[in-house]
C-alpha positions as CSV (number, residue, x, y, z in Angstrom):
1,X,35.8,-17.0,49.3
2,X,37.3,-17.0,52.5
3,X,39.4,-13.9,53.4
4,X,42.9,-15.9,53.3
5,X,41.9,-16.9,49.6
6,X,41.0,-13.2,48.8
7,X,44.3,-11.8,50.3
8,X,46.2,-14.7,48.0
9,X,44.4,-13.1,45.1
10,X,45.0,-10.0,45.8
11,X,48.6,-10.1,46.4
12,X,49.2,-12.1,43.3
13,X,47.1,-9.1,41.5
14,X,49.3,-6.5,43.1
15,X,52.4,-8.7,41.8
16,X,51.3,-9.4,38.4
17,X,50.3,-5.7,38.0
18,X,53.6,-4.4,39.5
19,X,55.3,-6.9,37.1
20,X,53.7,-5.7,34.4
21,X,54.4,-1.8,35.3
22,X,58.0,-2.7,35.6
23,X,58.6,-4.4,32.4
24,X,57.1,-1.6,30.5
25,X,59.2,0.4,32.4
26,X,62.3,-1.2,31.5
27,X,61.4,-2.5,28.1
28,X,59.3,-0.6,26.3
29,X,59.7,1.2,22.9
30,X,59.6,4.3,26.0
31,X,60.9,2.5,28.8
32,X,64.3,3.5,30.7
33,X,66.9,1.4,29.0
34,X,65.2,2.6,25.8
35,X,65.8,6.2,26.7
36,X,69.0,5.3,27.8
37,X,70.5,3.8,24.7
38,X,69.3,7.4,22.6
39,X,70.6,9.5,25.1
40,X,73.6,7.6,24.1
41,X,72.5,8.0,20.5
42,X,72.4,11.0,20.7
43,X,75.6,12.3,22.1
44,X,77.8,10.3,19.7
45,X,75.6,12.1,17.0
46,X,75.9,15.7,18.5
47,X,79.7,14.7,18.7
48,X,79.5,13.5,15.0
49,X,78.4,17.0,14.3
50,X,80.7,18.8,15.8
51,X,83.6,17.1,14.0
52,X,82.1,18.1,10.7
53,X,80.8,21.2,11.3
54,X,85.1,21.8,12.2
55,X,85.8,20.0,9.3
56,X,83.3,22.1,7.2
57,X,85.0,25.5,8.7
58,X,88.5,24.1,7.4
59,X,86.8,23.8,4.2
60,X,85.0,27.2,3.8
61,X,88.4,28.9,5.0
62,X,90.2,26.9,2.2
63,X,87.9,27.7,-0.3
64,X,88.0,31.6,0.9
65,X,91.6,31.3,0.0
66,X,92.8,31.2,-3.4
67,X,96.2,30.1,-2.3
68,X,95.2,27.3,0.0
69,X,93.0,26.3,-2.3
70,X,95.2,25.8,-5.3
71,X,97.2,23.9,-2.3
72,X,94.5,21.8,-0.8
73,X,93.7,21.0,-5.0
74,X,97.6,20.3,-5.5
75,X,97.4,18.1,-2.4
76,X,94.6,16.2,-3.5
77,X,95.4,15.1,-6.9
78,X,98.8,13.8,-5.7
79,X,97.5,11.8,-3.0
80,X,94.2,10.4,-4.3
81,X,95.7,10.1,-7.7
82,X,99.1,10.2,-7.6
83,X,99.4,12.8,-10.0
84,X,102.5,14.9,-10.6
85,X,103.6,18.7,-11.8
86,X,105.7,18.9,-15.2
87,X,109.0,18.2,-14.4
88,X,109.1,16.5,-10.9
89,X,110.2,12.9,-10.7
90,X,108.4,10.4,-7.6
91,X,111.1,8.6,-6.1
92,X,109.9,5.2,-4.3
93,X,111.3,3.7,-0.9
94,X,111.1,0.8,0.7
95,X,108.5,2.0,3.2
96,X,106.3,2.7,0.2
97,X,106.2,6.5,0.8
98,X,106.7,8.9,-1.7
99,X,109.1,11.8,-1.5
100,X,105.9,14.4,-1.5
101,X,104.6,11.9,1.5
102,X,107.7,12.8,3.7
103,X,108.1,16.0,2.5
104,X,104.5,16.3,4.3
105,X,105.3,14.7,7.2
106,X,108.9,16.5,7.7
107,X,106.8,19.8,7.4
108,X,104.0,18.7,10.4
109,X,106.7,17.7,12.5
């Protein structure tokens, strides 16, 4: 081989093998866009945790109170199954709401 050939063969060596360095790089199952995307992963997850570990504090406070609790059970069973105490009366509207509904909302506000 004649040096010009050997360079040619070299070069093309040095390509393929830089080629080959920078797809795994990229692509692999440990490769930068791979890391990447869990980083990603993982701050929606650590975000997703911190929701319910708030929402899991709401709940241990509730359940430490014997009022709220009878409240949070009250509020429950009249919104997931529109259940009702002796004696009260729902009244419909047009919007659909019920009269404990804006009761509710009239109280946030």
């Amino acid at each position: 081989m004649n040096t010009r050939t050997r360079r040619i063969v070299l070069i093309t060596l040095i390509l393929c093998i830089l080629g080959l360095f920078t797809y795994i790089y990229l692509f692999s199952d440990v490769g930068y866009l791979k890391i990447i995307k869990l980083e990603n992963k993982k701050k929606d997850l650590e975000t997703r945790l911190k929701e319910l570990k708030r929402e899991n504090e709401e709940l241990n406070s509730i359940l430490n109170d014997e009022k709220k609790l009878n409240e949070y059970i009250d509020m429950k069973l009249r919104e997931d199954y529109g259940m009702i105490k002796d004696g009260e009366t729902i009244i419909m509207f047009d919007d659909g709401k019920t009269n404990a509904e804006l009761d509710n909302s009239k109280d946030n506000n």
